[in-house]
C-alpha positions in Angstrom: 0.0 0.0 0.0 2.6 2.8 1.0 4.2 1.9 -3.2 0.7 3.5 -3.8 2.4 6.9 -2.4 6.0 6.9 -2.1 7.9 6.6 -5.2 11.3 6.1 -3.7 12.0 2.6 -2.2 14.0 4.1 0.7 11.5 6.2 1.4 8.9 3.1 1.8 11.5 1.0 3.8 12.3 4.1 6.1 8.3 4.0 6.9 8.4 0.0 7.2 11.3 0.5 9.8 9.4 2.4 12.0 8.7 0.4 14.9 5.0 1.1 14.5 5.2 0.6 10.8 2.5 -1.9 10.8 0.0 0.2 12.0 1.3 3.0 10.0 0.7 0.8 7.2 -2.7 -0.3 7.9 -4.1 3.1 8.5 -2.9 4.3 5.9 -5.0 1.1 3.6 -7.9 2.8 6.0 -7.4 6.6 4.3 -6.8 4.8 0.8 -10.3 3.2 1.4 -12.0 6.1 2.4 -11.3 8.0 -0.3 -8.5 10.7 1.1 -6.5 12.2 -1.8 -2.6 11.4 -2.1 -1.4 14.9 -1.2 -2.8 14.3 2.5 -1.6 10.5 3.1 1.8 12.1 1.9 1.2 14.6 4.6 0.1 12.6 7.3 2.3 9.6 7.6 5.8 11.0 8.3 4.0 13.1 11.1 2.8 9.8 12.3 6.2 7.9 11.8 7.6 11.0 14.1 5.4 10.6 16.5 6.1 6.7 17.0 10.1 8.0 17.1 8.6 10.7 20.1 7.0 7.7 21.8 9.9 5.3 21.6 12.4 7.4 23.1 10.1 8.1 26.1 10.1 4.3 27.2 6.7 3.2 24.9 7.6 -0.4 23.7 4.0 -1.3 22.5 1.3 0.3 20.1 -1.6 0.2 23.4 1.6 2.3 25.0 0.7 5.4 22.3 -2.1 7.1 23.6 -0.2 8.7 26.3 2.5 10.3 24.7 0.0 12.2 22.1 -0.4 15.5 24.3 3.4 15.5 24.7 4.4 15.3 20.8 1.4 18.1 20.5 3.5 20.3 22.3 6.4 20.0 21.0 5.5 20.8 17.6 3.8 23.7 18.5 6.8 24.6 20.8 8.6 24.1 17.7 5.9 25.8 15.6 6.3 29.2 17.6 9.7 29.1 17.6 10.2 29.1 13.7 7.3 31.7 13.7 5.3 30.7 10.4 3.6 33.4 9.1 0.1 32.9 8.8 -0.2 29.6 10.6 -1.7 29.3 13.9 -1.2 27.4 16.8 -4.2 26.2 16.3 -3.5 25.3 12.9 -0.8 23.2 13.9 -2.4 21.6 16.9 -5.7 20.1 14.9 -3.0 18.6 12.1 -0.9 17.1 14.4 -3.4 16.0 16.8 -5.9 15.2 14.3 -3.5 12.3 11.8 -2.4 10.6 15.5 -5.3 10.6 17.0 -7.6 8.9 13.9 -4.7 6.4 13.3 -4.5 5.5 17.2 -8.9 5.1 16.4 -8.4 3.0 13.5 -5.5 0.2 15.1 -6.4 1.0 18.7 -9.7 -1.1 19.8 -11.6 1.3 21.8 -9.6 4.2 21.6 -11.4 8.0 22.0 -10.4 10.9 20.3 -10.5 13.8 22.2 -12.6 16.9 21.7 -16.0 15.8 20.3 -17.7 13.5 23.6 -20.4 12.2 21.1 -21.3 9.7 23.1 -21.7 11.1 26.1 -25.2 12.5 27.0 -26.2 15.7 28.8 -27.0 15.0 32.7 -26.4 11.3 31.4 -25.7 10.1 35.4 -27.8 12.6 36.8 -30.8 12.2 35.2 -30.7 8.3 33.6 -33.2 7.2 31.3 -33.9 10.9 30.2 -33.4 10.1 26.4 -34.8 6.7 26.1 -37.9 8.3 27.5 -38.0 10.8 24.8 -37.6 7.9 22.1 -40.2 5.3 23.7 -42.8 7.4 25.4 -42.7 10.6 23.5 -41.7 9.2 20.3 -39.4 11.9 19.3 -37.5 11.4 16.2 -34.0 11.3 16.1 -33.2 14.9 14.8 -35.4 15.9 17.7 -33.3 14.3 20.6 -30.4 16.3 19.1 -32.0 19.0 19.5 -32.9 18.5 22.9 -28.7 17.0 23.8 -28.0 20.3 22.3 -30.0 22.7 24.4 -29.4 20.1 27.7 -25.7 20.7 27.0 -25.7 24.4 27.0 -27.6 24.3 30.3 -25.1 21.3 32.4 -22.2 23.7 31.0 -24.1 26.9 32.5 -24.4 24.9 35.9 -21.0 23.5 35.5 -19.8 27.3 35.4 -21.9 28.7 38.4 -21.2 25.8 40.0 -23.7 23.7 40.8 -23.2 20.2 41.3 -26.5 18.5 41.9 -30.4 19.1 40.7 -31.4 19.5 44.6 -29.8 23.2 44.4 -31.7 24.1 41.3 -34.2 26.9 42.2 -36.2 29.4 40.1 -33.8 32.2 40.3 -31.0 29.8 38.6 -33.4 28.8 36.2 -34.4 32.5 35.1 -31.0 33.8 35.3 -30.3 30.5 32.4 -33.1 31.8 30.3 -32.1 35.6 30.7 -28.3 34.7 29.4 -29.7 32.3 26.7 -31.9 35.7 25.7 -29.3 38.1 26.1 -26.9 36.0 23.8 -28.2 37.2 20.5 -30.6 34.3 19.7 -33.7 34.2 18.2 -37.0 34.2 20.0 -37.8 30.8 18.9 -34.6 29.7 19.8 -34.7 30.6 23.1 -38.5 29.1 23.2 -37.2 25.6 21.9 -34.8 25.8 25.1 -37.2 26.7 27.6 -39.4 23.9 26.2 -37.0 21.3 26.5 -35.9 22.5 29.7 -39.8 22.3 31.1 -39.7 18.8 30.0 -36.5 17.7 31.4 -37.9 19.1 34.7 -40.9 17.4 34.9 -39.5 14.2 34.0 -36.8 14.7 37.1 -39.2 15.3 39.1 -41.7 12.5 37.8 -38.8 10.3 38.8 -38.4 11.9 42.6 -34.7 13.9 41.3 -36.0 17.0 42.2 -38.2 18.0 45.8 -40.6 20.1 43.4 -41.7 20.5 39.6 -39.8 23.6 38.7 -40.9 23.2 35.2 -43.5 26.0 35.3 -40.6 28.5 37.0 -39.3 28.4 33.0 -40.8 31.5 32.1 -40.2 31.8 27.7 -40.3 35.0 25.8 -43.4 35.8 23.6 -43.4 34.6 20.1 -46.2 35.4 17.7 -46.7 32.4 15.1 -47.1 34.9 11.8 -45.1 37.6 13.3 -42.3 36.9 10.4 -42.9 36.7 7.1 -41.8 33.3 4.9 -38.6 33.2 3.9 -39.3 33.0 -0.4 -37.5 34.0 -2.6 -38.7 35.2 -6.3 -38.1 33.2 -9.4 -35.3 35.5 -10.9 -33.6 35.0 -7.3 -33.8 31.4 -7.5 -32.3 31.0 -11.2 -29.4 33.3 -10.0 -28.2 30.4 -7.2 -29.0 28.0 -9.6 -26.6 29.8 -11.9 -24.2 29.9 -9.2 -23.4 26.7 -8.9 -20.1 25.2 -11.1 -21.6 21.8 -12.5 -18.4 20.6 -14.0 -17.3 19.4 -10.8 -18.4 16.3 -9.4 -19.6 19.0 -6.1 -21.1 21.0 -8.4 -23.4 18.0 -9.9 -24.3 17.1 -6.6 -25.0 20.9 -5.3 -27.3 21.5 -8.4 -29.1 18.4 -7.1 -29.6 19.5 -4.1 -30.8 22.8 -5.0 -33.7 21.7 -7.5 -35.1 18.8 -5.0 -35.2 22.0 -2.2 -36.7 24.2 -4.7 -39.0 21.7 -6.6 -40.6 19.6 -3.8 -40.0 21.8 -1.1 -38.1 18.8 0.8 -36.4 19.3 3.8 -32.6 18.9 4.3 -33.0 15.8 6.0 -35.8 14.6 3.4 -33.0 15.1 1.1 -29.9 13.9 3.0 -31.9 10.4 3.4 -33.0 9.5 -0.1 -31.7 6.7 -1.0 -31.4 4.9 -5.0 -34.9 3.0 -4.0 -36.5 6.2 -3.8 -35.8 6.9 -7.5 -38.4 4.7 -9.7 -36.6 5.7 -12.9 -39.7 3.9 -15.0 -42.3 5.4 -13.3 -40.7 8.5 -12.8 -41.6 9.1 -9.2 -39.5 10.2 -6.1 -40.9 8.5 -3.3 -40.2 10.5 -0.1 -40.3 8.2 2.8 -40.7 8.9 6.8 -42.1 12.8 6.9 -42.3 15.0 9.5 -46.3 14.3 9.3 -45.4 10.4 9.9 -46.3 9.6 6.5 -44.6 9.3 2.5 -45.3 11.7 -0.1 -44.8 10.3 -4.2 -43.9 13.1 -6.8 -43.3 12.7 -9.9 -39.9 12.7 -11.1 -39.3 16.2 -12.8 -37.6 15.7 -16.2 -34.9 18.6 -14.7 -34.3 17.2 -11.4 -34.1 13.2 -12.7 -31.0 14.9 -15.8 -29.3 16.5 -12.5 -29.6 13.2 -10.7 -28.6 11.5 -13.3 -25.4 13.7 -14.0 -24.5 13.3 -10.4 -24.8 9.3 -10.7 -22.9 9.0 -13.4 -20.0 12.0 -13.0 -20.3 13.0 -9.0 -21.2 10.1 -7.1 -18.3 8.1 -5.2 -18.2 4.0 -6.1 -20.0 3.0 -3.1 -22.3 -0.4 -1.8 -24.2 2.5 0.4 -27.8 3.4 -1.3 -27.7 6.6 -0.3 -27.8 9.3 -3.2 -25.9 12.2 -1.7 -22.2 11.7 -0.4 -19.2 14.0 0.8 -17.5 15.5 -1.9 -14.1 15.2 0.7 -13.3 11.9 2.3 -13.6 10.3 4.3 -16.7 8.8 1.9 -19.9 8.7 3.8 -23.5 9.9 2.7 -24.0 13.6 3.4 -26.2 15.0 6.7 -28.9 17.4 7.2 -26.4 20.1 8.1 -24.5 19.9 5.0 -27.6 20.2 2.5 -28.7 23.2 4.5 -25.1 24.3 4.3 -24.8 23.6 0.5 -28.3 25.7 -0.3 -27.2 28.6 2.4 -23.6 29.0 0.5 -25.2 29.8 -2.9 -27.6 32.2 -1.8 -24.8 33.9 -0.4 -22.9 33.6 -3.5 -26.1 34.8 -5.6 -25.9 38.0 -3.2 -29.5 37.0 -1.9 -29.9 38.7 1.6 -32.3 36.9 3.5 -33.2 36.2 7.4 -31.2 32.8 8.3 -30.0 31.8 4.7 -30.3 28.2 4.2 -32.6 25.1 2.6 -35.8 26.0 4.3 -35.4 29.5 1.9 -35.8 27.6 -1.0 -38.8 24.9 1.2 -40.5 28.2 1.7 -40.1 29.4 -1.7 -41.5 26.3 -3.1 -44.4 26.2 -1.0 -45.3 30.4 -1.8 -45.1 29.1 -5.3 -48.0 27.1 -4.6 -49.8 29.8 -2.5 -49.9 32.5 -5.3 -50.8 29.3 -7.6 -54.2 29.2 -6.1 -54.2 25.6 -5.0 -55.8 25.0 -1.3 -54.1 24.7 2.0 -55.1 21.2 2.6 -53.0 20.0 -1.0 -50.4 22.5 0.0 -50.2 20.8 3.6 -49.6 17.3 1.8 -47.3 18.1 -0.9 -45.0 20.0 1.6 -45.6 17.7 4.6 -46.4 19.9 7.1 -48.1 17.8 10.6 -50.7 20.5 10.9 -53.0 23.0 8.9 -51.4 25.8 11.0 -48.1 25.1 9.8 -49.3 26.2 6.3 -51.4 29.3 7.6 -48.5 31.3 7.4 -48.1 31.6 3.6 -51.7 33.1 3.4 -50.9 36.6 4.7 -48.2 36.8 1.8 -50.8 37.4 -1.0 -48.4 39.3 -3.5 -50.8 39.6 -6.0 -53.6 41.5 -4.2 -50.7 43.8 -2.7 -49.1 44.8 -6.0 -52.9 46.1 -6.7 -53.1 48.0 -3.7 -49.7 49.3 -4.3 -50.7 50.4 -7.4 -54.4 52.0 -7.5 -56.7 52.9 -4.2 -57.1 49.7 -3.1 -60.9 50.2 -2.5 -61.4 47.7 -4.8 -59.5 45.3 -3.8 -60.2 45.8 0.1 -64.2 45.9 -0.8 
């Protein structure tokens, strides 16, 4: 495998004489298989065969021996880093690729090995509070995008206790629990925001309490700000708009066949990122021409049929974007390692070529072009009840909020009396 990257034999042997040179060898079949380019198995292995050189000269003898001298050879090549003062690299910089090549070959030889920075596994108030999250899955049925949500806004509150230093639930009162909701307020976030974490914090509460963790239900001493459901107008934008992102987009790259995708499902069917990051090659009935769009918000499917320009984008991606892979997903990473794309990154995707387009709009991202799709359909004429089901929406009232954007009607207004139209 290293012949793959090395040209020069005593370049390969040098590697192989490493005294860790197996596993060296073996993670570095692990990058090949994932997909990572040349340039950075170049750049990562003779960082790695340093390291093992660090770790043998400090008394390690065996590779289980490694994962305590990683911290050490971090600081010496940022000790090392500062002292031949690169310009325009940062410590930083220098810590994440040197940490980050030991640390995901110590994961790949190294059974049961944890890298550092990113506890994924770990939940919020996971001792304190156990059971917490498998009562959100079995009694409240919450889907799995909505327990991250709820690890998320759990997290921010265990570090807010962690820094004021409480240690248990019994010293929670309500004057911790407002001063949590003022700081989350104060921080800059939106009002919805801050509503999703009182919400989740009221049921956490209850559910201590439910399970005798706290003396009293301080779930009603969660006081959230006001939001007004049609307070904010939908984030569309018009047809002109829409064709300059689409025009943004370069599609003679294998990320610009998948981005241009990406883009038409959002704008077509008003799917949502994760709608979109799931869809798999079953969901394409290329004789039918349908898009079956499985597991919606509303707990059901939805069947479109397969518009001529979204099925020649899919198609381009297939056969010029997509990676070789036995996975059925449609969408994957245009970077390795190769794995099918999430939720975040189609928002991400649809959010970068709005900016690109120079479209300002309130929290630029997929559900832009969702709501565009669905004001489409408004200013169409068709009923909320169809609109409701094409777009998936759980409840009418989810839908309400495109009927005060009647564009039509206002243009008249804006350009007479109005007294006809308002009669």
């Amino acid at each position: 495998m290293l012949e793959s990257y090395f040209v020069k034999p005593q370049t390969v042997g040098r590697i192989r004489a490493c005294w860790i040179g197996a596993e060296i060898e073996r993670y570095t079949g692990w990058l090949s298989e994932q997909g990572y380019s040349t340039r950075t198995v170049r750049r990562r292995v003779p960082v790695l065969v340093a390291f093992g050189e660090f770790a043998r000269l400090r008394g390690a003898s065996v590779p289980a021996d490694l994962p305590g001298y990683v911290d050490g050879f971090v600081a010496v090549r940022v000790a090392a880093h500062r002292g031949a003062r690169h310009a325009g690299v940062t410590v930083r910089n220098v810590t994440t690729t040197v940490r980050g090549p030991v640390e995901q070959m110590l994961a790949v030889v190294l059974p049961g090995f944890e890298r550092t920075g990113r506890p994924h596994g770990e939940l919020p108030f996971g001792r304190a509070v156990p059971g917490f999250f498998g009562y959100l899955t079995a009694e409240r049925g919450l889907r799995p995008e909505s327990i991250v949500s709820y690890r998320h806004h759990l997290a921010c509150f265990e570090d807010y206790l962690d820094r004021i230093g409480i240690t248990g639930l019994r010293e929670l009162s309500p004057a911790i629990l407002s001063a949590f909701v003022a700081e989350r307020s104060g921080a800059g976030m939106a009002r919805t925001t801050v509503r999703n974490s009182c919400g989740v914090l009221r049921v956490f509460l209850r559910y201590a309490y439910r399970q005798r963790l706290l003396a009293a239900d301080l779930s009603k001493a969660v006081e959230w700000p006001t939001a007004y459901r049609l307070a904010d107008i939908p984030r569309s934008i018009s047809r002109e708009q829409v064709g300059r992102v689409l025009g943004a987009v370069d599609r003679r790259t294998p990320c610009g066949k998948r981005d241009y995708a990406i883009l038409l499902l959002l704008v077509t069917y008003g799917l949502r990122a994760r709608e979109v990051a799931a869809l798999t090659l079953d969901d394409i009935d290329w004789r039918r021409d349908r898009l079956a769009v499985p597991g919606r918000k509303a707990g059901h499917s939805t069947a479109f049929p397969l518009s001529a320009v979204v099925g020649d984008a899919l198609v381009d991606y297939l056969r010029h974007g997509r990676p070789p892979s036995s996975d059925r997903h449609v969408f994957f990473r245009a970077m390795a390692p190769q794995r099918p794309i999430s939720r975040v990154a189609v928002s991400a995707c649809a959010r970068r070529y709005l900016l690109q387009a120079g479209i300002q709009v309130p929290r630029a991202g997929s559900h832009t072009l969702r709501h565009t799709c669905i004001q489409r359909l408004v200013d169409a004429g068709f009923g909320f009840k169809a609109i409701g089901d094409f777009a998936g929406h759980r409840s009418p009232a989810s839908t309400e909020i495109y009927a005060k954007v009647a564009i039509e009607p206002l243009r008249q207004v804006a350009l007479g009396d109005g007294e006809q139209v308002l009669a």
